[in-house]
N, C-alpha and C positions, 0 to 999 in steps of 0.2 A: 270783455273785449267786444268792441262793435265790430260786427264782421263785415258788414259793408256800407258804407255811408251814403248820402242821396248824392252827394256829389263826385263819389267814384265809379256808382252805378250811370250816372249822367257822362262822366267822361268816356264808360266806356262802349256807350252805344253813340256818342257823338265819335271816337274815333274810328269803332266799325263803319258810321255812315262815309266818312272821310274815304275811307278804302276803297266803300262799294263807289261813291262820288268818279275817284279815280278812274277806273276799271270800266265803268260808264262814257264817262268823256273819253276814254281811250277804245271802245268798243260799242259807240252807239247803234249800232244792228241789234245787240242783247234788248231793247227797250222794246221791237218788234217780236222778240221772241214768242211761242204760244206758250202760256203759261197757266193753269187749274188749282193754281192754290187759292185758296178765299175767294174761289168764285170770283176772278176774273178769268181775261181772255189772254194777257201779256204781260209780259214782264214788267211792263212801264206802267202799266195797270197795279200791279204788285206794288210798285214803286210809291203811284200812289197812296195807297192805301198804308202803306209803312208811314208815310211820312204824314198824313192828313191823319192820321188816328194819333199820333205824336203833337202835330198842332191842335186839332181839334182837344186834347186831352188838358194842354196847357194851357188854352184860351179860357175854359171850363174850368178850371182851378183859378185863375187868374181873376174870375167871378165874370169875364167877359163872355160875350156870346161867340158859338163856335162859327169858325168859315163854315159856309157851305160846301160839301164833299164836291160838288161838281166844279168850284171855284177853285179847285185847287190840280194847276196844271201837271201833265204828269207829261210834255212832247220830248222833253230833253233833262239830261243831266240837270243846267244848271236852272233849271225850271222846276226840278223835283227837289233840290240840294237846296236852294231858296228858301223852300216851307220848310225845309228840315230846320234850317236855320231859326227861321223864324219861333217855331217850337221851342228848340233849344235856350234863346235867349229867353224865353218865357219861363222856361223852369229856373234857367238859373236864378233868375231876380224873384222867383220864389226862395229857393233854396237860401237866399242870402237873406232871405228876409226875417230875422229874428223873430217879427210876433205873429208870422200863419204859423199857423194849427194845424198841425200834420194828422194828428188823431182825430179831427172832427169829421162823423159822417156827414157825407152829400149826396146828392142823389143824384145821376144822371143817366141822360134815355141815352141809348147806345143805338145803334144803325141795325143791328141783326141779335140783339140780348135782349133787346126789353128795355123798363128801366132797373136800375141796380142801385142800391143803397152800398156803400162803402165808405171808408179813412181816405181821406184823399192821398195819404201815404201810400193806401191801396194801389188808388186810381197810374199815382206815379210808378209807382213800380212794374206795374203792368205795362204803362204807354213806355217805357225803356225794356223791359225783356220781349214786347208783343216786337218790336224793331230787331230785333236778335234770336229773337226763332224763325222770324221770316228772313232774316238775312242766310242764316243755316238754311233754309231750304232752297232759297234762291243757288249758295253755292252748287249746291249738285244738279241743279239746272241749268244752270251756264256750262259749266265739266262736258257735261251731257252735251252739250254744242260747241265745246270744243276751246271753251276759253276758261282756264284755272286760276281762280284767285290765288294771289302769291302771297297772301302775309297772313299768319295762324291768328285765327279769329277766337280765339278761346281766354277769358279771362284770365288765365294763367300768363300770358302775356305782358298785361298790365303793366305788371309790375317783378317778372323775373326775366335773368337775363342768362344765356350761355355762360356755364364756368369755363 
């Protein structure tokens, strides 16, 4: 049994982002929020970095050169939901692509790692779960100010439903 495939792991950090997307455009004060995870200052700071390590990962697989972190707007929803997108087409037309090579190492410099040798399988799996543990911390940060995400973020979701 393949227990998760690239493209159900892809659908479900592109559905997560759809959620956080909403919850954004419907509460844009959250973007000014203070925020200390990875070393930024704000939430919209967070935002970036969720979604520029998502494009920069898939640019970098894609054999293209990465945007530059600072090119990549973080003022608004549909300014941070933009690059998300942009990432995401990038993976899929990986993923659909019969002859990449998921198992060949590459090497690439990272912003706060060094550089790192890895499967670009690696590299994927990480830029879709690095989106989904920072969306988990974001939830208890927004709670924390008083706005509750409403839809369960947990894989189990997916794919089950109320009997």
């Amino acid at each position: 049994m393949v227990a998760l495939t690239g493209e159900e792991l892809l659908a479900w950090a592109d559905k997560t982002a759809e959620q956080w997307r909403k919850l954004l455009e419907a509460h844009p004060s959250l973007l000014a929020v203070p925020c200390d995870v990875a070393g930024v200052k704000t939430v919209g700071e967070l935002m970036q970095h969720i979604v520029a390590a998502q494009l920069r990962y898939a640019e970098r697989l894609a054999g293209s050169t990465a945007t530059a972190y600072e090119e990549i707007k973080y003022g608004t929803a549909a300014e941070l939901f933009a690059t998300h997108a942009q990432g995401m087409d990038l993976f899929r037309a990986l993923l659909a692509d019969p002859a990449y090579v998921w198992d060949e190492e590459v090497e690439f410099v990272t912003r706060r790692a060094g550089t790192l040798v890895a499967t670009r399988k690696t590299f994927f799996i990480h830029a879709m779960t690095h989106g989904i543990r920072h969306y988990a911390q974001l939830a208890t940060l927004v709670r924390q100010h008083g706005v509750t995400p409403d839809w369960p973020m947990d894989y189990l979701f997916m794919g089950a439903r109320w009997a």
